[in-house]
C-alpha positions as CSV (number, residue, x, y, z in Angstrom):
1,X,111.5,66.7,121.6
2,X,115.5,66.9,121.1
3,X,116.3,69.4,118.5
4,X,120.6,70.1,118.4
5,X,120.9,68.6,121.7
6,X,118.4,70.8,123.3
7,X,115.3,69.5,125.3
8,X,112.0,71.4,123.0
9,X,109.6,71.5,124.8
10,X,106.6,71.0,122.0
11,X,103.4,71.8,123.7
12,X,104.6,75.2,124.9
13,X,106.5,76.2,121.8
14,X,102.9,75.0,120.1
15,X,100.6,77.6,122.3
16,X,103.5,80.5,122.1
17,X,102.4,80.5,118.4
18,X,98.7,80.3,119.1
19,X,99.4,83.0,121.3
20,X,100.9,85.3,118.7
21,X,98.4,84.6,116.1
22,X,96.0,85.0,118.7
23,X,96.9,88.4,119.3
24,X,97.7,89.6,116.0
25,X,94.2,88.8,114.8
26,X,92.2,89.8,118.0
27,X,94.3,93.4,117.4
28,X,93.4,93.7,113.7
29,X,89.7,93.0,114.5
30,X,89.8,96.2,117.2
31,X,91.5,98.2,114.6
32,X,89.7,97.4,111.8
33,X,85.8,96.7,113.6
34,X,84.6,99.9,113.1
35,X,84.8,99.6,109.4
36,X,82.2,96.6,110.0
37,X,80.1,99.4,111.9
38,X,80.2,101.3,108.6
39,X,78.8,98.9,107.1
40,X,75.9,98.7,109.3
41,X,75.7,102.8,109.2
42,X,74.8,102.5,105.5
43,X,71.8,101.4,106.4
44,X,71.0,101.8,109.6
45,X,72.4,104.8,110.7
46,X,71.5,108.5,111.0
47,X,72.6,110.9,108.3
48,X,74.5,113.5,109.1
49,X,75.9,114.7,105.4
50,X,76.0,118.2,105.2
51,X,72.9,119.6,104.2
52,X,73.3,121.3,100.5
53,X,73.4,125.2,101.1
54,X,72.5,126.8,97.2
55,X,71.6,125.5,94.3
56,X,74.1,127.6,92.8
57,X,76.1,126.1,89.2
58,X,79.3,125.9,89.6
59,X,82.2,126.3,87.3
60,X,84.3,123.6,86.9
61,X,87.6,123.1,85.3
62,X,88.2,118.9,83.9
63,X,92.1,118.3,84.8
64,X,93.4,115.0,83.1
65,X,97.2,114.0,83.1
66,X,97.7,111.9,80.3
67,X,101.1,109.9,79.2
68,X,101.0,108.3,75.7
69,X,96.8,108.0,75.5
70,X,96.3,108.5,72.4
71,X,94.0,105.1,72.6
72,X,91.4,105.8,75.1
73,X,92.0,109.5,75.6
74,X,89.1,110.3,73.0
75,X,86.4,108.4,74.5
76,X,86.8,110.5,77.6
77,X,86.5,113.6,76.4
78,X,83.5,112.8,74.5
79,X,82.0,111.9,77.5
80,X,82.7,115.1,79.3
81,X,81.0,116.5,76.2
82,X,78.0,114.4,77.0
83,X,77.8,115.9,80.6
84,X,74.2,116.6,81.2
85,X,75.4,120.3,82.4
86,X,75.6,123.5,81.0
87,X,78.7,123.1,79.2
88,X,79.3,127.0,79.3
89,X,80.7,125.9,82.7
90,X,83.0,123.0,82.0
91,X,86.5,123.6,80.6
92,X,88.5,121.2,79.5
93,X,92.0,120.7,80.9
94,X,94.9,118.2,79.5
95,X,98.1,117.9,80.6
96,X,100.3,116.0,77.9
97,X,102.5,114.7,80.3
98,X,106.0,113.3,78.7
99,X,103.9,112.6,75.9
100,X,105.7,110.9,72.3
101,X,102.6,109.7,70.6
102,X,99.4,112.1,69.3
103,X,97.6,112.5,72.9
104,X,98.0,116.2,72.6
105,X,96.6,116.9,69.3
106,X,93.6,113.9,70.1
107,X,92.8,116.4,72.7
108,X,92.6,119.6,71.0
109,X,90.9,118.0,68.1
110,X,88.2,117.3,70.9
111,X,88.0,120.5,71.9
112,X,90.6,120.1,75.3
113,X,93.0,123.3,76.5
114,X,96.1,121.6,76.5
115,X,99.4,121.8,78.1
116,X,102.4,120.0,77.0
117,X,105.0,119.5,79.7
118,X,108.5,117.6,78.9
119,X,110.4,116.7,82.8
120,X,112.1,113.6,82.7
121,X,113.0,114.5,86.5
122,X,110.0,115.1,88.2
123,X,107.5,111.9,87.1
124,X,104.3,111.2,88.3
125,X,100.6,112.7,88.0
126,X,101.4,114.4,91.2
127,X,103.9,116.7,89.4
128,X,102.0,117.4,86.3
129,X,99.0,118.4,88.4
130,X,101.2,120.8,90.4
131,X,102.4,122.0,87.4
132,X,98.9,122.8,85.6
133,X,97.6,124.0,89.1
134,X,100.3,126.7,89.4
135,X,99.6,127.9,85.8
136,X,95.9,128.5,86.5
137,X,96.8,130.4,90.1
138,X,98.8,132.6,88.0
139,X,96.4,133.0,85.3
140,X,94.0,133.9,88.0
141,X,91.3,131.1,86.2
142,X,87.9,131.5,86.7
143,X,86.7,127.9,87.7
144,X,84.9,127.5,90.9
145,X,86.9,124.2,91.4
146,X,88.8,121.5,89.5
147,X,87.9,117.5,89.3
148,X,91.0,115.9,88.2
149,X,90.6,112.3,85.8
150,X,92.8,110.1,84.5
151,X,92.9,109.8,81.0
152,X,91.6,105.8,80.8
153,X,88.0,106.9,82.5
154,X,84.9,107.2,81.1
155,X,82.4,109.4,82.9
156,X,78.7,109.3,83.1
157,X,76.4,112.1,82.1
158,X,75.4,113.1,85.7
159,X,78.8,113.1,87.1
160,X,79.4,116.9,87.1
161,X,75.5,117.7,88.2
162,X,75.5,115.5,90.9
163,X,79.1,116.8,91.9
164,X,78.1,120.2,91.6
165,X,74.9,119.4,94.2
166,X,77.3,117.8,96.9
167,X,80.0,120.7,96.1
168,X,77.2,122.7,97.4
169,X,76.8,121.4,100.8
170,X,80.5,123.0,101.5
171,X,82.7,120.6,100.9
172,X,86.3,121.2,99.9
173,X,87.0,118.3,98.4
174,X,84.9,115.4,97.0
175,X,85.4,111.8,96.0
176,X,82.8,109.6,93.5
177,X,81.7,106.2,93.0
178,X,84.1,104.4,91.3
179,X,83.2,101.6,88.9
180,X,85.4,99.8,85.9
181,X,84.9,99.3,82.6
182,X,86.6,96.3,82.4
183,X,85.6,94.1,85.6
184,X,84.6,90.9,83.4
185,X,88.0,90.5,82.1
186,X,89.8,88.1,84.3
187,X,89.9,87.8,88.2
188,X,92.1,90.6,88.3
189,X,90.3,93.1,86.9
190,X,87.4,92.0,89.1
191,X,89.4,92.1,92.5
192,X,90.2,95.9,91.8
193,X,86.7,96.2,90.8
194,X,84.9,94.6,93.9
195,X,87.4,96.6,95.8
196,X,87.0,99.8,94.5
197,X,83.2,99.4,94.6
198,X,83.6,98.3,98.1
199,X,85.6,101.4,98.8
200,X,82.7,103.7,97.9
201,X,80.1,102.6,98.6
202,X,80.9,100.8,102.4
203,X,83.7,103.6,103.3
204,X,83.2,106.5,101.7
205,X,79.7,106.8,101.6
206,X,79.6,105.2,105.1
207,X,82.1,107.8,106.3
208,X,80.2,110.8,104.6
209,X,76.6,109.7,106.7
210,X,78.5,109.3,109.6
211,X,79.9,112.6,109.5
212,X,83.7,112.2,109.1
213,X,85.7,112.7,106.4
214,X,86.3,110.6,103.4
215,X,89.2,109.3,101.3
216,X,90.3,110.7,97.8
217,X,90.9,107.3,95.6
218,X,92.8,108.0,92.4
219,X,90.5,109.3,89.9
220,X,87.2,111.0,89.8
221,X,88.1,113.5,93.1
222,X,87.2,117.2,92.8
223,X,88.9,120.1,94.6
224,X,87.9,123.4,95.0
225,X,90.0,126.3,93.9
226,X,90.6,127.5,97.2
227,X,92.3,124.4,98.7
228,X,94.3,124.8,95.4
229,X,95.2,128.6,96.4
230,X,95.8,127.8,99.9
231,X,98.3,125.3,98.6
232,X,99.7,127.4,95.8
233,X,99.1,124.3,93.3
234,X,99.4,120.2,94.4
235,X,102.6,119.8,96.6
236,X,101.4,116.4,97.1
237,X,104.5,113.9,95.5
238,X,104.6,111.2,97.2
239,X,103.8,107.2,95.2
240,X,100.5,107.5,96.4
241,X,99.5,111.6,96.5
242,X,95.6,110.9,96.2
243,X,96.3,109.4,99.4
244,X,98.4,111.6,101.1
245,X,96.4,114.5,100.2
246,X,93.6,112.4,102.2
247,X,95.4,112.1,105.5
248,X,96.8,116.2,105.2
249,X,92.8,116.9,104.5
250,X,92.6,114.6,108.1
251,X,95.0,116.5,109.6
252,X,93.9,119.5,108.8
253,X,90.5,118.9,110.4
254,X,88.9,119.6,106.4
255,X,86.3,117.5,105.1
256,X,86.4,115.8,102.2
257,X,82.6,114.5,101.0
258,X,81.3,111.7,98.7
259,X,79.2,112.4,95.4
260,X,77.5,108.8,95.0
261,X,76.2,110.1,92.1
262,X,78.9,110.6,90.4
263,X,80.1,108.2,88.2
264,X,83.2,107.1,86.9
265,X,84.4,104.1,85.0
266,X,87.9,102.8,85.6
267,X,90.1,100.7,83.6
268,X,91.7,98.3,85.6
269,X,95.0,96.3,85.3
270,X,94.7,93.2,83.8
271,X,97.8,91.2,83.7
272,X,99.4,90.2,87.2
273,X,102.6,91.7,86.3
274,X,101.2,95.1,85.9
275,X,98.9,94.6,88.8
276,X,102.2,93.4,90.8
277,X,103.9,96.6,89.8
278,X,101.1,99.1,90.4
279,X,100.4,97.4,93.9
280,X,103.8,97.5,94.7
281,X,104.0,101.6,94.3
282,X,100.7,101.5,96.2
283,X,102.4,99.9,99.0
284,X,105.5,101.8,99.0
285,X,103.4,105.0,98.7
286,X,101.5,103.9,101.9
287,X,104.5,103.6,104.1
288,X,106.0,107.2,102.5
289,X,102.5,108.5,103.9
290,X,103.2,107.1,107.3
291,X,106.8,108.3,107.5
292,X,105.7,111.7,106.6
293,X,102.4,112.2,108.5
294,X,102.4,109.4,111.0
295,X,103.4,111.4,113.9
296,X,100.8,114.3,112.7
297,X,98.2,111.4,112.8
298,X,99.0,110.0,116.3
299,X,98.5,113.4,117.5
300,X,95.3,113.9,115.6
301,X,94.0,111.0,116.9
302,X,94.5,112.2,120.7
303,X,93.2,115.6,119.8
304,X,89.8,113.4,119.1
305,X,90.0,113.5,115.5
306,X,88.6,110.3,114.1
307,X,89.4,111.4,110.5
308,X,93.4,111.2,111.7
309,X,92.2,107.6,113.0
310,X,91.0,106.4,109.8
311,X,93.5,107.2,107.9
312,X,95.8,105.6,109.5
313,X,94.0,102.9,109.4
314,X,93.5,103.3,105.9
315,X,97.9,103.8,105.4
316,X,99.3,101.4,107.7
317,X,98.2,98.6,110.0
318,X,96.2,96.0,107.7
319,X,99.2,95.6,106.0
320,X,101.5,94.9,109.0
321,X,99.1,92.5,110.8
322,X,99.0,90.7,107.1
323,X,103.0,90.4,107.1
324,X,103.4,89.6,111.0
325,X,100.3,86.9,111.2
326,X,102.2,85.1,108.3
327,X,105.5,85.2,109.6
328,X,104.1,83.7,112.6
329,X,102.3,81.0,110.8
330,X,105.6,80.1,108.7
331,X,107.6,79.8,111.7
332,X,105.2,77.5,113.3
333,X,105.0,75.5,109.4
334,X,108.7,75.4,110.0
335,X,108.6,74.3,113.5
336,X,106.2,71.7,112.4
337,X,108.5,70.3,109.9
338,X,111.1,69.9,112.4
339,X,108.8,68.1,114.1
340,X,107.8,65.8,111.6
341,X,112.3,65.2,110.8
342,X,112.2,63.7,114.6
343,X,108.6,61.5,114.5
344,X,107.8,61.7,110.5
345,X,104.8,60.8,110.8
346,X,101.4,62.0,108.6
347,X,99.4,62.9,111.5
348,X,102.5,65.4,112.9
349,X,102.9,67.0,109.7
350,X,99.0,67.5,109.6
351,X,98.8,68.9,113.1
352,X,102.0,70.4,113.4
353,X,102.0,72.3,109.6
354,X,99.0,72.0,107.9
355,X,96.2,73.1,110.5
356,X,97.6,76.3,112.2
357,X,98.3,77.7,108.6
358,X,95.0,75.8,107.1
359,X,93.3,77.9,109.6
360,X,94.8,81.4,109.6
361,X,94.3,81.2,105.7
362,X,90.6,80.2,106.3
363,X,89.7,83.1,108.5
364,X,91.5,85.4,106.3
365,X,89.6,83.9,103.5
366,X,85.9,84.3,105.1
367,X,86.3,87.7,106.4
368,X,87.1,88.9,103.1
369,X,84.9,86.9,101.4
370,X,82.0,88.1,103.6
371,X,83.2,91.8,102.8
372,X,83.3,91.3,98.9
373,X,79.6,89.1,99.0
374,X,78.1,92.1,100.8
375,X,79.3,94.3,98.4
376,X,78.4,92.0,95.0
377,X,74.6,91.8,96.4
378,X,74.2,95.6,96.7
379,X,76.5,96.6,93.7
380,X,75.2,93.8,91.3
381,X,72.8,95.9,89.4
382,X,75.4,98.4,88.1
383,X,78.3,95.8,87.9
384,X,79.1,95.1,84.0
385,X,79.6,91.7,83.5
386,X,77.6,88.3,83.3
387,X,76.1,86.8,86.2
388,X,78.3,83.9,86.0
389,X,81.7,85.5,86.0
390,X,80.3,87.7,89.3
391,X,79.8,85.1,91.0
392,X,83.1,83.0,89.9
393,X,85.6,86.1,90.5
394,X,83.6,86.5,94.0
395,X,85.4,83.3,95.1
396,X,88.7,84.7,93.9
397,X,88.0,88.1,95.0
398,X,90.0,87.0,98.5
399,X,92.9,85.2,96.4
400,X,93.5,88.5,95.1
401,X,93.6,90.6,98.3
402,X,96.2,87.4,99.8
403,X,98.4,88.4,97.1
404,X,98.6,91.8,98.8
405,X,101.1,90.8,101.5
406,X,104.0,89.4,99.3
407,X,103.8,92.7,97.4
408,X,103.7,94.8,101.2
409,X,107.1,92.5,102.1
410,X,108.4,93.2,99.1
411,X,107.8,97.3,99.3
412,X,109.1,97.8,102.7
413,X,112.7,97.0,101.5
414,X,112.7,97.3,97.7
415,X,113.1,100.7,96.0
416,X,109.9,101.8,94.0
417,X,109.3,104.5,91.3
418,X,106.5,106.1,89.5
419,X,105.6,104.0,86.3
420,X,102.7,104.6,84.2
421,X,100.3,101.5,83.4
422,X,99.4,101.1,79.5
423,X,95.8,101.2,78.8
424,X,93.9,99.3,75.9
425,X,90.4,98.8,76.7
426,X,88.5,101.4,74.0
427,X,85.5,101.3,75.1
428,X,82.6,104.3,74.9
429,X,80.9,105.4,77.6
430,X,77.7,103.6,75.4
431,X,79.8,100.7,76.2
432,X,79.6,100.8,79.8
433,X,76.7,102.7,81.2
434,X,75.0,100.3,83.1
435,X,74.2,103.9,85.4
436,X,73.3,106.2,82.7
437,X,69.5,106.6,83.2
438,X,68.2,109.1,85.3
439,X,66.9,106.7,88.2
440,X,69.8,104.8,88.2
441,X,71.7,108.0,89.2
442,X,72.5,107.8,92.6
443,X,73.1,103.9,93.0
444,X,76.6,104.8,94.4
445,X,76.0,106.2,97.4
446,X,72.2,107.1,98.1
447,X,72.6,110.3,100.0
448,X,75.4,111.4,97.9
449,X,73.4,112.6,95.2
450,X,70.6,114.5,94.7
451,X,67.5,112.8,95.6
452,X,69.5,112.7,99.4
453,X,67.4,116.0,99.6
């Protein structure tokens, strides 16, 4: 082939692309296979949890950051109020964050201690929790530890006793199982769902049998009061500070555990503009991470600290292979087309375009597919939403993770601020409590929760 007077030849340029792909893919399966071994470990491996060291109750103080939730705000509370634990030991924190609508008084008339807080400067739940945080140091408050909610969730009645049994094998730190209240909507309400549900149950919990530390996920975390004090408050700002509190937990050698027990419902974005936008912070917030603790990682890592590993894992890579594998397979579309100007024929623009990207898509697809399908046979019983619309929004489970590396190109060179995501869905927690009997309890995670004794 001549292309501008130069001799191409095809065949090579053909298998330097095959190459490439070749290696990206074989590289992100070595990264990324030992999350396939957690998968295994959740059923086949040896526990090695914590065992729980008291059966002493706990105090725990309830930390929401709220920003115009006047809507779903109430439901929350009353579900804390449900909590089947003495309630002598829960109190009740909100932090009216920027607020111009009734969320404050909707909490005090719900029996909340709230906190207003007006700083058009410093946005973000990040610095509202650092804010509370540094009150309650300074107040010298009582609670044995905090679990921090966002103000959309609904909780179920075990949450805090099931937290309070894992709190008591010595964990600083503790994540949940994280369900939605609104995964029937629309296919994107159901890829965060399957994801999130993947997340705990297939990493979390996984990690937590295995011995190694877990990841804090957005809502539904709980931190003991002595992390806080060690702290003095949350100095954790960053786009994404559940997860850079994760990797400084990693780097610190502390272990953060997983209450499967513990409940939470999560309201989930349902409109692809507000998915784009929240995804989009996500993304920017991962590569902040790496900037800041990359280099403590690396050293983690050859210190023999798996945790440092996993987390950057967790911040990082996926989303590089993602970008590089489709560069690679648009410049070989693009070298197919040029093809196809010199011989336009059919079977060149099939061979030369169609195939090598036909194919990288297709494995993408599968492995994905294969991750979400494990998750929606295990998960199905506590899933709500109708049989039908399980299975349909398993088949576009993948699309929605592919939309993933658009929004990673566009993070690495756009600039990307804090916004918060409007909530609607006013559910109860009557509404959603496909989990609320007692036997259903510890469906998240198995050795989470109580009966892991």
């Amino acid at each position: 082939m001549t292309h501008g007077g130069i001799i191409v030849d095809t065949a090579l340029v053909k298998d330097i692309f095959t190459i490439c792909n070749i290696v990206l893919t074989s590289s992100f399966v070595l990264c990324y296979l030992y999350q396939f071994v957690y998968i295994f470990w959740v059923f086949l491996g040896k526990d090695r949890s914590k065992p729980v060291q008291s059966d002493k109750q706990n105090k725990f103080g309830i930390v929401i950051s709220a920003r115009n939730e006047e809507n779903v705000i109430g439901h929350l509370l009353e579900s804390i109020k449900r909590q089947d634990y003495p309630q002598e030991l829960i109190k009740i924190f909100l932090i009216a964050d920027n607020c111009t609508d009734n969320t404050a008084q909707v909490g005090r008339d719900h029996g909340a201690i709230v906190l207003e807080r007006e700083n058009k400067e410093l946005v973000g739940k990040g610095y509202a929790l650092d804010f509370l945080f540094k009150k309650l140091i300074n107040e010298k408050d009582d609670c044995d530890a905090y679990i921090v909610f966002d103000a959309d969730n609904l909780v179920d009645k075990n949450f805090v006793k099931e937290m309070n049994i894992n709190f008591n094998r010595g964990y600083k730190a503790l994540t949940s199982y994280r369900n939605s209240k609104n995964y029937g909507t629309n296919w994107i309400s159901a890829g965060y769902s399957l994801w999130f549900l993947r997340e705990a149950k297939y990493l979390n919990h996984a990690r937590m049998r295995f011995g190694t530390s877990c990841a804090i996920s957005g809502t539904g975390f709980c931190i003991s009061k002595d992390i806080i004090e060690s702290n003095n408050g949350w100095p954790y700002h960053l786009l994404t500070e559940d997860i850079e509190f994760s990797v400084d937990m990693a780097i610190r050698d502390e272990m953060i555990g997983y209450s499967g027990g513990s409940i939470v419902y999560d309201e989930q974005p349902e409109t692809f503009k507000q998915s784009w936008n929240q995804r989009l912070r996500w993304s920017k917030g991962f590569y902040q991470v790496f900037g800041k603790y990359g280099g403590k990682l690396f050293k983690g890592i050859f210190r023999g600290k798996f945790a440092c590993y996993d987390m950057l894992m967790t911040v990082f890579p996926a989303l590089m292979f993602t970008i590089l594998s489709l560069c690679c397979c648009i410049g070989e579309f693009i070298f197919g087309i040029s093809i196809c100007i010199e011989n336009p024929e059919f079977i060149n623009f099939f061979k030369f375009c169609m195939v090598p990207l036909m194919y990288y898509l297709c494995i993408i697809y599968m492995l994905i597919f294969v991750v979400g399908f494990i998750t929606l046979m295990t998960e199905w019983d506590v899933i709500d939403c109708p049989p039908n619309r399980m299975i349909k929004y398993l088949f576009t489970f993948p699309i929605f993770m592919l939309t993933y590396a658009p929004i990673a190109i566009t993070a690495l060179f756009k600039k990307v601020e804090w916004t918060p995501i409007a909530h609607s869905v006013t559910k109860s927690i009557d509404d959603v409590g496909v989990l609320d009997s007692p036997e259903n309890g510890d469906s998240g995670g198995g050795d989470g929760g109580s009966e892991a004794e």
